[in-house]
C-alpha positions as CSV (number, residue, x, y, z in Angstrom):
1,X,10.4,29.2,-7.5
2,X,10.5,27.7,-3.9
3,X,7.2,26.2,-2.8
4,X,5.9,26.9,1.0
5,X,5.8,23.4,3.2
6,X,2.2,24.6,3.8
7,X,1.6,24.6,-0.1
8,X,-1.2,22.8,-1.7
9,X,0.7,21.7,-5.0
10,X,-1.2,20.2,-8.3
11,X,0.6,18.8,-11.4
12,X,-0.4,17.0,-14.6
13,X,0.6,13.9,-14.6
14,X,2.3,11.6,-17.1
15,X,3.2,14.9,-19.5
16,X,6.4,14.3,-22.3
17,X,9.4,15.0,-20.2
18,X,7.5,15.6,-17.1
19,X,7.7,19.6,-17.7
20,X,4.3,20.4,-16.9
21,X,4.1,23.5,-14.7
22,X,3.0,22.8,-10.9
23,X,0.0,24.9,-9.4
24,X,0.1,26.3,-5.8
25,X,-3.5,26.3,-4.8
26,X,-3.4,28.4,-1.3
27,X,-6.2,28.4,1.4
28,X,-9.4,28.9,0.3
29,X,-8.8,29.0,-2.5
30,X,-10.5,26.9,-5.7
31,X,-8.7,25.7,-8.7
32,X,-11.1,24.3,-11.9
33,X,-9.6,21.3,-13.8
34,X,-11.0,19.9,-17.0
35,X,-10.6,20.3,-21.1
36,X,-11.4,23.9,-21.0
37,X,-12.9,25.9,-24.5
38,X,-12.3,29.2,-25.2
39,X,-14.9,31.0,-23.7
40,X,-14.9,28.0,-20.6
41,X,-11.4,28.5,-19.6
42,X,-9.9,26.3,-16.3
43,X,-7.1,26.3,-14.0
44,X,-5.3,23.5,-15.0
45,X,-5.9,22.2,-18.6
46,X,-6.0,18.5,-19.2
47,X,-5.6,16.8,-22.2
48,X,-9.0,14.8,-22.7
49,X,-11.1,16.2,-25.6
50,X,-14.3,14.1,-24.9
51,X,-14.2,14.4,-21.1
52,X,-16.3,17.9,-19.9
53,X,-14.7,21.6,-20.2
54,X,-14.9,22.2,-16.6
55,X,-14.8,18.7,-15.3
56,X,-14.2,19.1,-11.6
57,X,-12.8,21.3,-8.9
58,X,-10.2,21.4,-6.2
59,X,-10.7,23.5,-2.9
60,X,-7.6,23.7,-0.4
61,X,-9.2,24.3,3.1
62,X,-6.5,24.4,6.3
63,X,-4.2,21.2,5.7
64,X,-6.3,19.2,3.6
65,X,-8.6,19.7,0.3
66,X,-11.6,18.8,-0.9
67,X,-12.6,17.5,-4.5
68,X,-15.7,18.1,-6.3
69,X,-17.0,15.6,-9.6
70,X,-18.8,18.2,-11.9
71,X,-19.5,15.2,-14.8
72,X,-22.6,13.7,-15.0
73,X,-21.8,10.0,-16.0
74,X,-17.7,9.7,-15.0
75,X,-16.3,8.7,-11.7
76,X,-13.7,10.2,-10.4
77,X,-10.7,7.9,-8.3
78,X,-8.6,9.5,-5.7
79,X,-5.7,7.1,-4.7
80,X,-3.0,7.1,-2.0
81,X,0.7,7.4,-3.6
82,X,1.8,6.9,-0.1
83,X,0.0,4.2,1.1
84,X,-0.8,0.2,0.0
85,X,-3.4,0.7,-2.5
86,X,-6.1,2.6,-0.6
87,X,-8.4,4.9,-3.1
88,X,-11.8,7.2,-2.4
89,X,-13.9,7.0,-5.4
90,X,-15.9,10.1,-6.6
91,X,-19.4,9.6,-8.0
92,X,-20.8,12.1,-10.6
93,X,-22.0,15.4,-9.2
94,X,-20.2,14.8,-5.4
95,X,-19.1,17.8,-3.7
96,X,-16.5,18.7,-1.3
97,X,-15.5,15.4,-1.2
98,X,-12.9,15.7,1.4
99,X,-9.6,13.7,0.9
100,X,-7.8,12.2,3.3
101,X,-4.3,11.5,1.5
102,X,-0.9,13.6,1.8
103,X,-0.2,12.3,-1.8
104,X,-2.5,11.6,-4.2
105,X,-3.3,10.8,-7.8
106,X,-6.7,11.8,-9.6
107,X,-7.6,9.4,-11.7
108,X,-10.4,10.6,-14.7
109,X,-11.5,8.0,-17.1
110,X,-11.2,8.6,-21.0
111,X,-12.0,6.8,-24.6
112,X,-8.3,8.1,-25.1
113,X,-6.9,6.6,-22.2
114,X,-6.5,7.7,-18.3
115,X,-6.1,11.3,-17.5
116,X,-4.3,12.0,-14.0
117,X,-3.5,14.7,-12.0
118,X,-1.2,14.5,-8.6
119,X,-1.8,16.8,-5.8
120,X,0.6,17.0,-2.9
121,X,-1.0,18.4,0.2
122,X,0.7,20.4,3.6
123,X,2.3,17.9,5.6
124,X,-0.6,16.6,8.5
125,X,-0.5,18.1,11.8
126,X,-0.2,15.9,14.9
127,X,-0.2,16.0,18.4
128,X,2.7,16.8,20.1
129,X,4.2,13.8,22.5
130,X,6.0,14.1,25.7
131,X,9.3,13.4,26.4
132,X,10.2,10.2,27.3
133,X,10.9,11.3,30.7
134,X,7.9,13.5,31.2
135,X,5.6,10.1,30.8
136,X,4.2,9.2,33.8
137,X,4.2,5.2,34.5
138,X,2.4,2.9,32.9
139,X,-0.8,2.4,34.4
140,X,-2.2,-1.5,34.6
141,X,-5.9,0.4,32.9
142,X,-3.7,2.1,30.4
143,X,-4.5,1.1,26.9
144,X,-1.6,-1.1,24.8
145,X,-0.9,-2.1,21.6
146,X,-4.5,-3.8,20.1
147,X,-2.0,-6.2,18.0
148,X,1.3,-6.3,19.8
149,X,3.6,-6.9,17.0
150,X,7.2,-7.8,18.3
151,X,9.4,-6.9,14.7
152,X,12.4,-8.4,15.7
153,X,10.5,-11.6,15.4
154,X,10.6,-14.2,12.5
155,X,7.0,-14.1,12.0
156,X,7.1,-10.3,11.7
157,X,9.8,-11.0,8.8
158,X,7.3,-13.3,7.3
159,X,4.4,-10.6,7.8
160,X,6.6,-8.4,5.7
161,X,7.8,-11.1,3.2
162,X,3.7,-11.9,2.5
163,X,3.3,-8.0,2.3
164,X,6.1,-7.3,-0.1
165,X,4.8,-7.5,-3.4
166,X,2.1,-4.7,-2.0
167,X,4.3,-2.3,-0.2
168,X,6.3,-2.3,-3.7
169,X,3.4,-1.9,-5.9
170,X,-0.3,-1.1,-4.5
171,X,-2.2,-2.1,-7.5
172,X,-0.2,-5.5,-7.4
173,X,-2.5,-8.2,-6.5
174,X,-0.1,-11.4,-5.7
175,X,0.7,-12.5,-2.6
176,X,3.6,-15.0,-2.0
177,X,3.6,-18.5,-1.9
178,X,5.2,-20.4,1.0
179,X,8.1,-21.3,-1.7
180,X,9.2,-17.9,-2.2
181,X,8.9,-16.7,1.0
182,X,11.6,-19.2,2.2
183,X,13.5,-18.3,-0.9
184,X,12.9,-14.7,0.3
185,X,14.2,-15.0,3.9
186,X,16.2,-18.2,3.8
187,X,19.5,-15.5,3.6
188,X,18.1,-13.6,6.4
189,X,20.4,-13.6,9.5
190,X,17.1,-14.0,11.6
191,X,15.6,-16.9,9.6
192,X,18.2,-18.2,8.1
193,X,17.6,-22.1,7.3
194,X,13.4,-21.4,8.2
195,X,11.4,-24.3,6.1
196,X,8.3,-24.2,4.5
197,X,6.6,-25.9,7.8
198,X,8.1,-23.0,9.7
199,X,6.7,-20.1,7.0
200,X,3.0,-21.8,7.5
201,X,3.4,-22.3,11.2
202,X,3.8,-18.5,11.4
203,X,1.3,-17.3,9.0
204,X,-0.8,-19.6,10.9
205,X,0.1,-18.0,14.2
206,X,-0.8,-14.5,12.7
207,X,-3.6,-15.2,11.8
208,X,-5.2,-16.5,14.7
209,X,-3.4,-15.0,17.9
210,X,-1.9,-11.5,16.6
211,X,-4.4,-10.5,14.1
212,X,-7.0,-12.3,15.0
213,X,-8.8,-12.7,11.3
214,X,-11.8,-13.9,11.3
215,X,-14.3,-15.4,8.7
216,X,-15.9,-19.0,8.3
217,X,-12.4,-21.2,6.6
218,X,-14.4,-24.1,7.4
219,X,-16.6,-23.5,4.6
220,X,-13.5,-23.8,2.1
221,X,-13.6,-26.9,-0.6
222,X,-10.3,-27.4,0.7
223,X,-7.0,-26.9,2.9
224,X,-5.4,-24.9,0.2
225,X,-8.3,-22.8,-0.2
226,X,-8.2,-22.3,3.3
227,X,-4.2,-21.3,3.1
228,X,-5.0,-19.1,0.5
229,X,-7.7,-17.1,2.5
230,X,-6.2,-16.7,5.5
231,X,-3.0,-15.3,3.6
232,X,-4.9,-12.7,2.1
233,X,-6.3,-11.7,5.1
234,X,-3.4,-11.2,7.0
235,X,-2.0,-9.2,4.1
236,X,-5.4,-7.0,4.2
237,X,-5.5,-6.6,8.1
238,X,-1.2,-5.5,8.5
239,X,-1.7,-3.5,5.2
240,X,-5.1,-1.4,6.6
241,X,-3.4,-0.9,9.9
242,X,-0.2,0.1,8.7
243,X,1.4,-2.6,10.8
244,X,3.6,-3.2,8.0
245,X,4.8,-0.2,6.2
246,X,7.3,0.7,2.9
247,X,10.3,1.3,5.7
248,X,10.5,-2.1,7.0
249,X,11.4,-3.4,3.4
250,X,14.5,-2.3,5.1
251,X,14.7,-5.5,7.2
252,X,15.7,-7.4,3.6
253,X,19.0,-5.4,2.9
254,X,21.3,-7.6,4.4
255,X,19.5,-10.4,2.8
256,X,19.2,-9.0,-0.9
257,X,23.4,-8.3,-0.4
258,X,23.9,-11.7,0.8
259,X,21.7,-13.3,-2.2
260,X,23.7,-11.5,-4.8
261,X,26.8,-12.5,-3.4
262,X,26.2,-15.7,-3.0
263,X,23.9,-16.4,-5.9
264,X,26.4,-18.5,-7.8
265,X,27.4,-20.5,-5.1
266,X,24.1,-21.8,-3.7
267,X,21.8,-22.4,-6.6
268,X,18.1,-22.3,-6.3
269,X,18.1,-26.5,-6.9
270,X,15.4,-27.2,-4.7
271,X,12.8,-24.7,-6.0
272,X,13.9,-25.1,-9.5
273,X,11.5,-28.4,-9.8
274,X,8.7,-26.2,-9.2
275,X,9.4,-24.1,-12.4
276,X,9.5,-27.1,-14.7
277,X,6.0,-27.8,-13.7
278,X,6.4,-29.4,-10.5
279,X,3.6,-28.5,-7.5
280,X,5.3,-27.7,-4.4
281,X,4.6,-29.9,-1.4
282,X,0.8,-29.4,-0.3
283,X,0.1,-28.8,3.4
284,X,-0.6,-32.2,4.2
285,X,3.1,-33.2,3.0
286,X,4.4,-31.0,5.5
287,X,5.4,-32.7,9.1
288,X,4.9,-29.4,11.7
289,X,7.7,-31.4,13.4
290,X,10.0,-30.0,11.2
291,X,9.1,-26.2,12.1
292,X,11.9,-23.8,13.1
């Protein structure tokens, strides 16, 4: 059967084999999940004998749908497939919870385990733009870019290096050391040769003049502390704005095909200290001469 593009889809997920049978839920219309009994039947039956018969409800209205939490004690989690670990949670008895997300996973939580469902919505509607020669001239009141990311730069390549591990994995909670970025991008025409001074420089430079994080470092134990926050800020700000998306882990093709090729003939040696126990250099070891 050939689903509509406008088609509010809903599937069980982690079923043996994935075979479980999608359901189309069209507009206005209301589809019942939950463990179901005989005389309490649902919509889509879920595999979760302590959770509630009925335990929730999904209502497609236009383009998007809305969610409703019929338990009395279980939260509900909603989370972004598409996106870098976003999630809406959904407290007992919530209604019409509207959902933001193209693709999403419900998440229910069991003695047994967790119990999912996925629910791909229409595609989002958007405004239509003009042609590029229909624009009129840019106009000095006109607004511009509240970041202005250049990503042909190096430190965009090291925004998406220190965003990697996210854009791969949302639920993944590491963020790269200055180490591995270099390891990461030393391969990359654009940075080939960068140092570890260089890495920090630009994190640095994020931070203060294109993202413009803020919060007290000063009150830090430490430099390393301070590092440490003002990495995971700058992940946090590019990954909530969507500066950095899942397409520009494109930018490390020609980097992961030189690696592999030339793997064998230009070992690791200088990192390898660092696995046998050895700390890398601290930030005070580091001469910002040496920046490139």
């Amino acid at each position: 059967m050939g689903w509509s593009a406008l088609a509010l889809r809903v599937v069980v997920a982690g079923t043996p084999g994935g075979s479980a049978p999608a359901v189309e839920v069209v507009c206005e219309e209301e589809m019942t999940f939950g463990a179901g009994l005989a005389n309490t039947p649902v919509d889509i039956p879920l595999d979760d004998e302590s959770g509630e018969p009925v335990a929730g409800r999904i209502r497609r209205v236009d383009r998007f749908w809305l969610i409703t939490n019929l338990s009395r004690s279980r939260t509900y989690v909603v989370e972004n497939e598409e996106g870098s670990g976003e999630y809406v949670c959904v407290p007992p008895g919530r209604a019409d919870m509207p959902v933001p997300f193209t693709r999403s996973r419900i998440t229910l939580p069991s003695p047994t385990g967790l119990v999912c469902l996925s629910v791909t919505a229409p595609d989002p509607a958007y405004l239509a733009s003009p042609e590029p020669s229909a624009r009129p001239a840019h106009r000095p009141d006109e607004p511009t870019s509240a970041f202005g990311l250049d990503e042909h730069a190096k430190y965009f390549m090291v925004l998406v290096a220190l965003c990697e591990p996210r854009l791969r994995d949302s639920s993944s909670p590491a963020i790269p050391s200055t180490p591995e970025i270099v390891r990461r991008l030393q391969h990359h025409g654009l940075c080939a040769g960068i140092t570890e001074a260089a890495v920090n420089y630009h994190i640095s430079y994020l931070a203060r003049r294109k993202l413009r994080v803020r919060g007290d470092t000063r009150s830090a134990r430490d430099a390393g502390a301070r590092i440490n926050w003002q990495r995971a800020a700058v992940v946090s700000t590019a990954l909530r704005f969507r500066l950095v998306r899942e397409e520009h882990l494109r930018l490390f093709a020609t980097a992961d095909a030189d690696d592999e090729t030339g793997a064998e003939r230009h070992p690791p040696r200088r990192h390898q200290a660092y696995a046998s126990g050895a700390a890398p250099p601290g930030p005070g070891n580091i001469s910002s001469k040496s920046a490139s």
